[in-house]
N, C-alpha and C positions, 0 to 999 in steps of 0.2 A: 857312556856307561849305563851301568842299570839302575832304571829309574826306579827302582824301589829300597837303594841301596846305595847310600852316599861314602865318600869314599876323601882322605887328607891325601892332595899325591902336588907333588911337585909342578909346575908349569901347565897347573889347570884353574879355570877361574872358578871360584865361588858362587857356589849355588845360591840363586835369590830366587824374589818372586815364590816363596814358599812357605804354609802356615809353620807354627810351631807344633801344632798335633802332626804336619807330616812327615817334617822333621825328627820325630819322637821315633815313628813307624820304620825310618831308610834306617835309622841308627839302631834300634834292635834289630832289625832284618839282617845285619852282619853278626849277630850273636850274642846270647847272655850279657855278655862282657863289656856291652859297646853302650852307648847313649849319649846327650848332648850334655853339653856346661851344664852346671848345674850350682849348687853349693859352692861346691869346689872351687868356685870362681874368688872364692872372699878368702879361700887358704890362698891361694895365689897374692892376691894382695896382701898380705900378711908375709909370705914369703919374701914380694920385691919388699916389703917395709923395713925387714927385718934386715936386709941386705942395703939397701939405699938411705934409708932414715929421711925420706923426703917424697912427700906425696904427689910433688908434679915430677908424674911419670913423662914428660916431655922434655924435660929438664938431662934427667937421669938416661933415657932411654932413646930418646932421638922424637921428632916431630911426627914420624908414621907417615902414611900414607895418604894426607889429608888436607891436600892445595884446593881451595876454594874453585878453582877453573876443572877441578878433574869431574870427568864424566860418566867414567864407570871405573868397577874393581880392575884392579892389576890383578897379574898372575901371580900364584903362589909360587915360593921357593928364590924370592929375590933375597933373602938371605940365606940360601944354603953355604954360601963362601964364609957365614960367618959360624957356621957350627952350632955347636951347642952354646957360643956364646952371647952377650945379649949384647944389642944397642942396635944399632944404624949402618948401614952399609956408607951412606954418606952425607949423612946427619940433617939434608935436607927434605922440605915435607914434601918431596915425589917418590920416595922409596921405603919402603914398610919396615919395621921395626923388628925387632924379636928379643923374648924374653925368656931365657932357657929353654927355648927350644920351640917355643911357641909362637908362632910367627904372625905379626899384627893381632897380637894381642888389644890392642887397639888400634882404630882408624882401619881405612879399608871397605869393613863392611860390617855394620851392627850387628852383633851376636847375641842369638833368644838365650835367656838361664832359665833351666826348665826348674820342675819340684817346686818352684814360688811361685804363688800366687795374692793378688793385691786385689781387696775389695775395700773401696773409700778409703782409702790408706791406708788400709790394718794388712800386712802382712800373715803370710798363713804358708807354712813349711811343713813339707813333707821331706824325709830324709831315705825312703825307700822307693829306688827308681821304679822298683815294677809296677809301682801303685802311682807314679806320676797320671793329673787328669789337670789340664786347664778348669777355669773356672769352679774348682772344688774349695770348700773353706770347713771340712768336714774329716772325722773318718783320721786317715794319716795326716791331714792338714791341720797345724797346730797353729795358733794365733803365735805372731812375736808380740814381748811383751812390751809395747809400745807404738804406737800411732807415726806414720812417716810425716813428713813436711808437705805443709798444702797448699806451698809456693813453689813456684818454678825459681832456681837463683844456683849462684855459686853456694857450693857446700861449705860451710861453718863446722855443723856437730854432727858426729854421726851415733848414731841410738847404740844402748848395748841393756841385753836382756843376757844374766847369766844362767838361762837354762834353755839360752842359743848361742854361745858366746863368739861365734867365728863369725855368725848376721849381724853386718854391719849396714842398716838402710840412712841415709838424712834425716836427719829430726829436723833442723835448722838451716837456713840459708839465709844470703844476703841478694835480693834481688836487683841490686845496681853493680856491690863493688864486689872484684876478683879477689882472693883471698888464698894463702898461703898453698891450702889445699887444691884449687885452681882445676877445679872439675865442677861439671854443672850435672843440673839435676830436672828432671821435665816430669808432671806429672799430670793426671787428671782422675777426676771422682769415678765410683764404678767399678767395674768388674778388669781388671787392669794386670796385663804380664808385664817381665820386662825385659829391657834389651841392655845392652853394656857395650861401650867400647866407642861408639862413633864411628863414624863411615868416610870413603875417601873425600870429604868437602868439607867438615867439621872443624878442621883449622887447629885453633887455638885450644876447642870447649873437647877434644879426645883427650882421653886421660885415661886409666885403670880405675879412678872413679863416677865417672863418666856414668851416669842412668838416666834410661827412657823408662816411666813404669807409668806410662801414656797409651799402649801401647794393646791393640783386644786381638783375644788368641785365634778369631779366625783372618788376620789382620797378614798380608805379605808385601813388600816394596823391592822394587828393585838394588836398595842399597841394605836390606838385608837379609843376613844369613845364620847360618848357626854353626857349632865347633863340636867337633866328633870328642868326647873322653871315654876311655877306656880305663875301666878299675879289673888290677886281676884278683 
C-alpha cells in the first residue's frame, strides 16, 4: 500500500518498525477524521469494565495472541467469524482476541497512545488531536494530577485526578506478587511515551491494562505498532 498512509484491512500484517510521530503522519494522511489510540484507549477500558466487572481481561476475553515461542505478528482478521462479538475464536494463546470489534485489542503487537506524554513520571495530556507533539509538557499538554509509579510490578492502584477523570495511570504496584488486577506495568525516568497491550510473546503480563511508559518517541521494534481511530 501507500507508505504514507496506513490502512485496518483484513489479512494484512501489522505495520512495525515504525516511530509514533510517523504513525501520527500515515493516520492524518487518510483525513481530518483519522488518527491513532489515543485517550480513548481508557473509555474502552471503562467500557469492557462496565460490561465484565473483572480486570483480567484474559480471563474474560480469551489469552490473545501471545505464546511465548511466536515470532512475529499474525494476520489481521482471525476473528472476522466472530463479528462484532468479543472473546476468542478458540480460547487458546495462538489466536487473537477481539473486543467489540476491535481486534487484538491486546497481545499481537504493542500499540503507541498518542496525546500522552510522560516526563519523570508526571503525565501531561493533550485532549486535541491536531495539537498532538511527542515530548511536549506544555501549551495543550496539561499535568495529570498525580505522579505514576516508579516501580516496575503488577498493578495495585490506579491514580484518579477529577479534572481527568477517564486517566487512569498506576500509582502503585507490587513487584513480586500477581494480583487481582493481573496486568503489569514498565516504566523508566525521562522523557517517556507509551505503549499498551502487549505483543505476540507477552504470555500471561497482556492485558487491557497492560503499560509500557518505558518507551522514547523516536523509539520503533519490530513487535510494535499502532491503531488507526477514527472520531466523526
Amino acid at each position: 500500500g501507500d507508505a504514507t498512509r496506513v490502512h485496518s484491512r483484513s489479512g494484512a500484517t501489522p505495520l512495525v518498525n515504525t516511530k509514533i510521530t510517523d504513525f501520527r503522519t500515515y493516520a492524518s494522511n487518510l483525513g481530518s477524521e483519522f488518527g491513532q489510540m489515543d485517550y480513548h484507549y481508557f473509555i474502552l477500558q471503562l467500557l469492557y469494565l462496565v460490561e465484565y466487572a473483572d480486570y483480567n481481561s484474559q480471563v474474560k476475553l480469551g489469552l490473545g495472541y501471545t505464546n511465548a515461542n511466536n515470532t512475529a505478528p499474525i494476520v489481521s482478521g482471525g476473528c472476522d467469524i466472530l463479528g462484532m462479538h468479543s472473546g476468542s475464536v478458540d480460547g487458546t494463546d495462538n489466536s487473537s482476541v477481539i473486543y467489540r470489534g476491535i481486534e487484538d485489542i491486546f497481545g499481537n503487537v504493542w500499540q503507541f497512545m498518542d496525546g500522552i506524554n510522560i516526563q519523570d513520571y508526571q503525565a501531561y495530556i493533550c485532549y486535541n488531536r491536531n495539537e498532538y507533539q511527542s515530548d511536549k509538557y506544555d501549551g495543550c499538554y496539561q499535568p495529570i494530577g498525580y505522579m505514576n509509579a516508579m516501580n516496575n510490578g503488577w498493578i495495585t492502584k490506579l491514580g484518579y485526578d477529577s479534572n481527568h477523570p477517564l486517566i487512569a495511570f498506576p500509582i502503585e504496584v507490587d513487584q513480586i506478587n500477581r494480583n487481582d488486577i493481573s496486568a503489569y506495568y514498565y516504566q523508566k525516568p525521562g522523557k517517556m511515551i507509551i505503549l499498551t497491550g502487549g505483543s505476540w510473546y507477552d504470555e500471561y503480563k497482556s492485558n487491557l491494562w497492560l503499560l509500557i511508559v518505558d518507551w522514547h518517541s523516536d523509539g520503533n521494534a519490530k513487535e510494535v505498532s499502532s491503531r488507526l481511530l477514527k472520531l466523526n
